[in-house]
C-alpha positions in Angstrom: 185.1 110.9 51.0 184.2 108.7 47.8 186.2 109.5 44.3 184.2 111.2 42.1 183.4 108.7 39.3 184.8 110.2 35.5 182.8 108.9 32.4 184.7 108.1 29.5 182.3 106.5 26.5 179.1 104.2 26.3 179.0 100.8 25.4 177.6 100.0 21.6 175.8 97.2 20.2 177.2 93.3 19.9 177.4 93.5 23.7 178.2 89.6 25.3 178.2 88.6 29.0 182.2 88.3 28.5 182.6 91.1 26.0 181.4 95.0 25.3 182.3 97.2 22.3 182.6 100.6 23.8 183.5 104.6 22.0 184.6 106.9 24.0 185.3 110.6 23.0 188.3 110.5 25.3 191.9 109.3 25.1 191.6 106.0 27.0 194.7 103.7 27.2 195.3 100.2 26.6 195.0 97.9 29.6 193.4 100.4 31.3 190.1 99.0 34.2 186.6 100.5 33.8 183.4 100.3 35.8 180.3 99.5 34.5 177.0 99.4 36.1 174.1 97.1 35.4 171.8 94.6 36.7 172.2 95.7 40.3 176.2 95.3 40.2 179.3 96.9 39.8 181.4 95.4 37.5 185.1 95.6 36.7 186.4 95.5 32.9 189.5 95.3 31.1 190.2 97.6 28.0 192.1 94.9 25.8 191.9 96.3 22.5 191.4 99.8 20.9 191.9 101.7 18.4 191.5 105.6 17.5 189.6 107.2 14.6 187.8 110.6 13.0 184.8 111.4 11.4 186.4 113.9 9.2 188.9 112.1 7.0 187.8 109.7 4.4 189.6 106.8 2.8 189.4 108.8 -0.3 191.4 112.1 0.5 194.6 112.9 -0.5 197.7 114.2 1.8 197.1 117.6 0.7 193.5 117.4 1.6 193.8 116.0 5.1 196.8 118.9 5.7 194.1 121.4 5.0 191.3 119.3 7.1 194.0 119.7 9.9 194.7 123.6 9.9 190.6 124.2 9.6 189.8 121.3 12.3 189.8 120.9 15.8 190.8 117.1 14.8 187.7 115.7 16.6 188.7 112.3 17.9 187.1 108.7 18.7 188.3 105.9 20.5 186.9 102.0 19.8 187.5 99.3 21.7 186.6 96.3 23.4 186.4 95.8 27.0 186.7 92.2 28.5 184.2 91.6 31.6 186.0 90.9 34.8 182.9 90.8 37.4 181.1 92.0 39.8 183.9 93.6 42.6 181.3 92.7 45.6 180.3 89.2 44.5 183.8 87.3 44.3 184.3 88.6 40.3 181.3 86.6 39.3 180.5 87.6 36.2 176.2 88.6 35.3 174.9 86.3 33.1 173.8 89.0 30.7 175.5 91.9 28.8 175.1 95.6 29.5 172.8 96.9 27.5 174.0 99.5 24.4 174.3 103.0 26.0 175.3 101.7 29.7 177.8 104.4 31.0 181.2 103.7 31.7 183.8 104.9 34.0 187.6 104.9 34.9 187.5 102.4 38.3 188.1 104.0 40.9 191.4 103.6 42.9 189.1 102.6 45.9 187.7 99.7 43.6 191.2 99.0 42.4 192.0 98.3 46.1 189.3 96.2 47.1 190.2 93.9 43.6 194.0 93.8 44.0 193.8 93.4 47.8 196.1 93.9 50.4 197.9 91.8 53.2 195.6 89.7 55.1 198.7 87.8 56.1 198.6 85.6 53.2 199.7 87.9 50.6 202.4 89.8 49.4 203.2 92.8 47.4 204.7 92.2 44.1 203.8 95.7 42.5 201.6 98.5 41.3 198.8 98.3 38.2 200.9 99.7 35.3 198.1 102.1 34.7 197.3 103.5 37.9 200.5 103.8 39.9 198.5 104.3 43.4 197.2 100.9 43.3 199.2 98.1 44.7 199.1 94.5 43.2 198.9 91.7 46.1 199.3 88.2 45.2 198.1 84.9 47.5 201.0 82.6 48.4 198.7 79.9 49.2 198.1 79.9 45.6 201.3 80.0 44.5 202.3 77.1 46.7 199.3 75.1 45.7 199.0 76.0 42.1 202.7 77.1 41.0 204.5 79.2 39.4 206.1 80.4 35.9 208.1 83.5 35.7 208.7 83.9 32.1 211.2 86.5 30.1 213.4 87.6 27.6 216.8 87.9 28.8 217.0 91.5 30.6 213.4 91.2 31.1 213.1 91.6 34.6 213.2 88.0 35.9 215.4 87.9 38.5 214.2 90.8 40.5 210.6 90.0 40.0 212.1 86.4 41.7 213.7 88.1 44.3 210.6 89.8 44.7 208.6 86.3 45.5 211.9 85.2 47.4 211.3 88.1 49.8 207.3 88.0 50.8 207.5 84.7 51.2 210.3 85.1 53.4 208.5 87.2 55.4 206.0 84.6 55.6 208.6 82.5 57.3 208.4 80.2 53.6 211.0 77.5 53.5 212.5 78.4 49.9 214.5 76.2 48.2 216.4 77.7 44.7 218.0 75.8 42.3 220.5 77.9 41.2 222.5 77.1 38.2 224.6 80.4 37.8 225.3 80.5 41.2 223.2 83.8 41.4 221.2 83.6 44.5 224.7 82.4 46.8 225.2 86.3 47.7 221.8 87.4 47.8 222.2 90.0 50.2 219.1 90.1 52.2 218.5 90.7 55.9 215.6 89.7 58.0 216.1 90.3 62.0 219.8 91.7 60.8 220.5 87.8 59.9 221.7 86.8 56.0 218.6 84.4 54.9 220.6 82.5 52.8 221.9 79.0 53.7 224.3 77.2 51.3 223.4 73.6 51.1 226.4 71.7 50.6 226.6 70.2 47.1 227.2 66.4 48.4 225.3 63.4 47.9 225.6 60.6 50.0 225.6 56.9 47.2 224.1 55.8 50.3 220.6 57.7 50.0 220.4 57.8 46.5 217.7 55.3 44.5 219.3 52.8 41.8 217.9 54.7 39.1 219.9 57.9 40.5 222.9 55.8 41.2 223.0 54.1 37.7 223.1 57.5 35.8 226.1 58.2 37.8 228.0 55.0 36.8 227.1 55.5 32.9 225.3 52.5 32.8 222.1 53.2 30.6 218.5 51.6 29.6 220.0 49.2 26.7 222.9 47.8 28.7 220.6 44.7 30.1 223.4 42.8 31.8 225.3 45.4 33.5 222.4 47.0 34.7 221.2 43.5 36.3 224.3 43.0 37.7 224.9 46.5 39.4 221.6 46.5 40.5 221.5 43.5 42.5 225.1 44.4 44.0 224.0 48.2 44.9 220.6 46.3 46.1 222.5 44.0 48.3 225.3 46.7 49.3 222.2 49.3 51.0 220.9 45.9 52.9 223.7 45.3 54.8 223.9 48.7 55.6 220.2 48.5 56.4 220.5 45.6 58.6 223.8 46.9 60.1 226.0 44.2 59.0 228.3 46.3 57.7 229.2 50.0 58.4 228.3 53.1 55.4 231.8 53.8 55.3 232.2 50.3 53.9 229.6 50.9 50.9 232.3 50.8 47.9 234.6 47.8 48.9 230.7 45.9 49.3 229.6 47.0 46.2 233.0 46.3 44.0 233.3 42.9 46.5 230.0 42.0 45.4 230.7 42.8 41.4 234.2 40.7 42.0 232.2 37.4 42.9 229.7 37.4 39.9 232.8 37.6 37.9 234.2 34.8 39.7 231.1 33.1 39.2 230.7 33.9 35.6 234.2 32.6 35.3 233.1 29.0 36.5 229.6 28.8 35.4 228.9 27.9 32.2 225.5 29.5 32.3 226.5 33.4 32.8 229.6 33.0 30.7 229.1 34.9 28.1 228.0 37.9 30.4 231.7 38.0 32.2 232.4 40.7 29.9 229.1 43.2 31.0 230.5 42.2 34.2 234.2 43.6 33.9 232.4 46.8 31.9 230.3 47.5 34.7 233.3 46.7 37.8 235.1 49.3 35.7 232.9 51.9 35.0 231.6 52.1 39.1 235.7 52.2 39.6 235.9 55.2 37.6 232.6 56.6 38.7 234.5 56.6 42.6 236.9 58.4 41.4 235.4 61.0 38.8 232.6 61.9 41.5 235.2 61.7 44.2 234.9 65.7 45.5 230.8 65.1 45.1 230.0 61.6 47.2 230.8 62.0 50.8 229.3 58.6 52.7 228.7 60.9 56.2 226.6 63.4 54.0 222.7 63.9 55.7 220.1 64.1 53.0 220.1 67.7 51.1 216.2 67.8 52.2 217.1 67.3 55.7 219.6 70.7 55.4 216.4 72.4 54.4 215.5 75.4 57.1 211.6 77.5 57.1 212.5 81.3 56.5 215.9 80.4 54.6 216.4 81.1 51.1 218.0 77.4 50.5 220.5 77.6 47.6 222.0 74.6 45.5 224.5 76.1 43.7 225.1 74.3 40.7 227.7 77.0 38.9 230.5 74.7 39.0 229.0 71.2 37.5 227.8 70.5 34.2 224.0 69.4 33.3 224.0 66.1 33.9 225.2 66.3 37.4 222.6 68.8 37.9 220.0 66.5 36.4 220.4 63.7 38.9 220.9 66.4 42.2 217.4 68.2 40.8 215.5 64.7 40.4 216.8 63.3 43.8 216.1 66.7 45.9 212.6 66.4 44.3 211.9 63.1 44.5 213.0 63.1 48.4 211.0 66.1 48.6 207.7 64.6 47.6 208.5 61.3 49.5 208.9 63.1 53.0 206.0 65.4 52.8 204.0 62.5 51.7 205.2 60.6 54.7 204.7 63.5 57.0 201.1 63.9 55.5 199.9 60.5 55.9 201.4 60.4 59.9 204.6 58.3 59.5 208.0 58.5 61.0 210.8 60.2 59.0 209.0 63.0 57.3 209.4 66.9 56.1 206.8 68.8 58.7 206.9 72.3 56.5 205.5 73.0 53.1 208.5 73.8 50.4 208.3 76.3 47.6 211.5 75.4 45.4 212.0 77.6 42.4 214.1 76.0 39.0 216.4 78.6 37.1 216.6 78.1 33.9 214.0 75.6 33.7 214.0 74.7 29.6 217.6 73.7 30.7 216.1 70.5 33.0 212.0 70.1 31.7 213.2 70.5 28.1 210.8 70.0 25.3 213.4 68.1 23.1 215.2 65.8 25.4 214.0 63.4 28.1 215.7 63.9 31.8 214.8 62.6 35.1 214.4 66.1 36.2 212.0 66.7 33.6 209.8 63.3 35.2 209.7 64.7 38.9 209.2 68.1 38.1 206.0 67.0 36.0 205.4 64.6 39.5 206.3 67.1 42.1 204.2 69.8 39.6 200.6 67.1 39.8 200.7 65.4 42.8 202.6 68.7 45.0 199.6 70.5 45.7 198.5 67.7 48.2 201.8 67.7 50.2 202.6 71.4 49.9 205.1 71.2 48.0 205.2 74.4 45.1 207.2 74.9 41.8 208.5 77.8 40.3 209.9 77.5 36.5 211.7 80.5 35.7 212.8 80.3 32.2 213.7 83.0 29.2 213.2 80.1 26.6 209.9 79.4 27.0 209.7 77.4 23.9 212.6 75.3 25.2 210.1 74.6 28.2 208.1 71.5 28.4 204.9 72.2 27.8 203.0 69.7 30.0 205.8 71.1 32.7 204.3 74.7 31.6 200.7 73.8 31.8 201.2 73.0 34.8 201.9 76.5 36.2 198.5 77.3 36.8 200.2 81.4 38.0 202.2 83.2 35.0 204.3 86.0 35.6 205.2 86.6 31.9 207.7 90.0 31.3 208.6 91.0 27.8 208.2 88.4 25.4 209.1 89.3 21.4 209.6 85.9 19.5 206.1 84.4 18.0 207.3 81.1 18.7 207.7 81.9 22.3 204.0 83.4 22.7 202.7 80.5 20.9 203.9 78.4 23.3 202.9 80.1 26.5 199.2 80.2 24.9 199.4 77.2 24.4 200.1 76.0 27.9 197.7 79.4 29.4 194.2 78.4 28.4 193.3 81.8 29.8 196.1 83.8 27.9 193.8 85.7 25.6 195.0 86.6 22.3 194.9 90.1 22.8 196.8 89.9 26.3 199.7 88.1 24.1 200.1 91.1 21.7 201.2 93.3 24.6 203.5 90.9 25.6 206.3 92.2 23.3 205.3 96.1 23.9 206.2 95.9 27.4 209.3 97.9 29.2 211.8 96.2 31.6 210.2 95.0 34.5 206.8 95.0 33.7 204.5 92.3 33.8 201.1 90.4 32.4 200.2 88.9 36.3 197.4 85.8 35.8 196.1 82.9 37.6 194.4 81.5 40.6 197.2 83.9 42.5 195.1 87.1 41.8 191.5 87.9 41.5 192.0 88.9 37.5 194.7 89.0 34.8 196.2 92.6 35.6 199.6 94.6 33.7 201.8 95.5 36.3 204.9 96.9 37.1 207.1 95.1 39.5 208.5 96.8 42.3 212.3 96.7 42.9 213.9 93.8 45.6 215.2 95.1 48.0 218.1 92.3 48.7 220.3 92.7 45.9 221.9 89.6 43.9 225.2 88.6 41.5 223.2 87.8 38.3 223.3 91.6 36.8 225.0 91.9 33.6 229.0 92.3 33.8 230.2 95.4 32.0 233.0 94.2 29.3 234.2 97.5 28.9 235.3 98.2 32.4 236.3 95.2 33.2 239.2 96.0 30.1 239.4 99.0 31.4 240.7 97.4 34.8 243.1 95.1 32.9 244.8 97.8 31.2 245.2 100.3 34.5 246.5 97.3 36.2 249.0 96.5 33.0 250.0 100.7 33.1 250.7 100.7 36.9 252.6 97.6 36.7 254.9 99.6 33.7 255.2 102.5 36.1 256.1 100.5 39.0 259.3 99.0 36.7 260.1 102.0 35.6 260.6 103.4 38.9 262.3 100.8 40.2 265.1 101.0 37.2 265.2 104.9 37.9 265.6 104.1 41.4 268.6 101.7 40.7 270.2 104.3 37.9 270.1 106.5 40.9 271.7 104.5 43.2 
């Protein structure tokens, strides 16, 4: 049986295809959906603005006055607003051409309309929620899209980021996604979640063969930077020549430090004897030194036996680097090489060559303004920004959770054709995700900072219209949640008092004796 539709005001004058002012003689919330019917369609709306007023007090009156308006008054009340056009539910959302004309009816959608917007699970979509205004309807979003068009989850801190993450983590899972998470808190290592009573998570090992690594990658490891010319010519051609003899099996990988440092050795010789490279002995010695300490500061990281971290990479896994115990820069290089080697082997897989990555990979980046900063330059910052333009090809999708948004790159953002965006209260912050969201309306923004723990502004080519939502609870469970100061004091003291009482009953014991 069909819901019986309820009427709530009439649109006014000043009507656009995009746009209606409506009053409604009803209480009508903010972010609530509306039906409207005209040229032969139903269409969906969007209350985004609104504002509440009566016909019986004037500018002019005093408090006293309006006190007694009140007591003599039924305190008639009107509601204004605008409603933004979504489109027509059984054409695709396109949107008429022409506005509804002044005194077209409107009604609350119907949960049954609701539905057929917001979906439901064709097997390409997964449940992230329910519409924050109507409780019945559930929000589905298309992982194709996400994959394809990627993904910002944006927050203050407390916000609601990590579960709605989890949340992602878990329908794609059940999509058998290959989901890679680049954890810097080490947050998602005891995700606790369960599919055919197997953990999903697998713990890459945080090892890097020198071996696989490009020059570029290798040279940020030895400290060797863009303005030291003659070092960096020498240790390139001597990691160049090192990787082929390896390649050409003259030598064996375990052999790839004594052939590099060997190799470093004769152009010092040779700068010794020739009077040409003389004056470049010195750069030489730097650079000898600085891959000697590099062996030996990165000695628990490089392991010459390692396999590729892409090749550890597993469909329906939750893939987890765990970067809690390395500092930035470390991070930086592992980030740009996973990514890089990412888009190489799905472009080789692609295009029908040998040694490529047959599965698509959706990799998500915590604390993304850390890596694709908008102040400082990384490599990360450079593949993400690749990976982010070219990954849609090679089904390869990005996820940039940050809750520094204005930390974030912004061409990085922009990218992000999805937004999750949870409570967001600085200006500077909003700014900048408008900025990046062509679509973020200025009135969607303004709610942004209004919104409760775990609810959402959803957008982008992953659902059929911009909708508020509140995001359903994960159920895996993870280690990020806030520790509790107070009773972790709490357990330091009980442990310091039972210690006290154990002593004292031991010197009782021996007074005994």
């Amino acid at each position: 049986m069909a819901e019986k539709r309820k009427k709530i005001g009439v649109c006014l004058n000043e009507s656009t295809p995009k746009e209606v002012f409506f009053i409604s003689p009803k209480k009508v919330s903010l972010g609530e959906y509306v039906e409207l019917n005209y040229e032969s369609a139903c269409v969906l709306g969007f209350i985004k603005s609104i504002s509440c007023s009566t016909k019986l007090f004037d500018d002019d009156f005093d408090f006293d006055d309006i006190e007694k308006l009140k007591r003599i008054s039924n305190r008639r009340l009107f509601f204004y607003g605008k409603i933004s056009i979504l489109g027509d539910v059984d054409k695709n959302m396109f949107i008429p051409r022409v506005p509804p004309p002044p005194g077209t009816d409107i009604y609350l959608a119907s949960s049954d309309t609701l539905r057929k917007v917001f979906g439901r699970d064709d097997g390409k979509k997964i449940c992230i929620g329910s519409l924050l205004t109507r409780e019945d309807v559930d929000v589905y979003v298309d992982v194709d899209q996400i994959v394809s068009r990627h993904l910002a989850v944006l927050a203050v801190t407390g916000g609601g980021k990590s579960n709605t993450v989890s949340v992602i983590i878990e329908g794609m899972l059940e999509k058998s996604a290959a989901v890679l998470v680049f954890d810097m808190h080490g947050e998602y290592v005891n995700f606790n979640y369960r599919m055919d009573g197997e953990n999903v998570v697998k713990r890459l090992e945080l090892k890097l063969n020198p071996v696989h690594l490009s020059y570029k990658e290798f040279r940020q490891f030895a400290n060797v930077d863009d303005n030291s010319f003659i070092q960096d010519r020498y240790l390139r051609r001597a990691f160049r020549a090192t990787i082929e003899d390896i390649s050409s099996g003259a030598i064996q990988v375990d052999a790839f430090w004594g052939r590099l440092k060997g190799e470093l050795e004769m152009y010092r010789e040779q700068a010794r004897e020739d009077p040409d490279i003389k004056d470049d002995r010195r750069s030489i010695i730097g650079v000898l030194n600085k891959v000697e300490d590099m062996e030996d500061a990165y000695s628990e990281l490089f392991d010459l036996f390692q396999k590729p971290i892409v090749d550890q990479i597993e469909p329906a896994r939750l893939n987890v680097i765990d970067f809690s115990h390395v500092d930035e820069k470390i991070a930086d290089i592992i980030v740009s090489h996973v990514l890089r080697n990412l888009l190489e082997k799905r472009k080789r897989f692609v295009h029908g060559y040998d040694g490529g990555l047959e599965f698509p990979v959706f990799s998500i980046l915590e604390e993304a303004h850390i890596l694709a900063s908008s102040s400082v330059n990384t490599r990360s910052k450079y593949w993400i920004s690749r990976v982010a333009r070219e990954g849609r090809k090679f089904g390869l999708g990005l996820c940039l959770v940050s809750q520094r948004p204005k930390a974030l790159d912004v061409n990085a953002l922009s990218q992000a054709n999805n937004m999750i965006i949870l409570k967001l209260v600085e200006p500077s912050d909003q700014r900048h995700v408008q900025q990046a969201a062509e679509s973020l309306s200025s009135e969607l923004v303004e709610q942004l900072s209004s919104l409760n723990v775990g609810e959402a502004l959803v957008m982008g080519k992953m659902i059929p219209v911009p909708a508020l939502v509140k995001i359903r609870l994960a159920r895996g469970k993870m280690s990020g949640n806030d520790r509790s100061a107070v009773e972790e004091w709490a357990k330091v003291m009980q442990k310091k008092r039972d210690l006290v009482k154990e002593i004292d009953s031991f010197y009782s014991d021996e007074e005994e004796f």
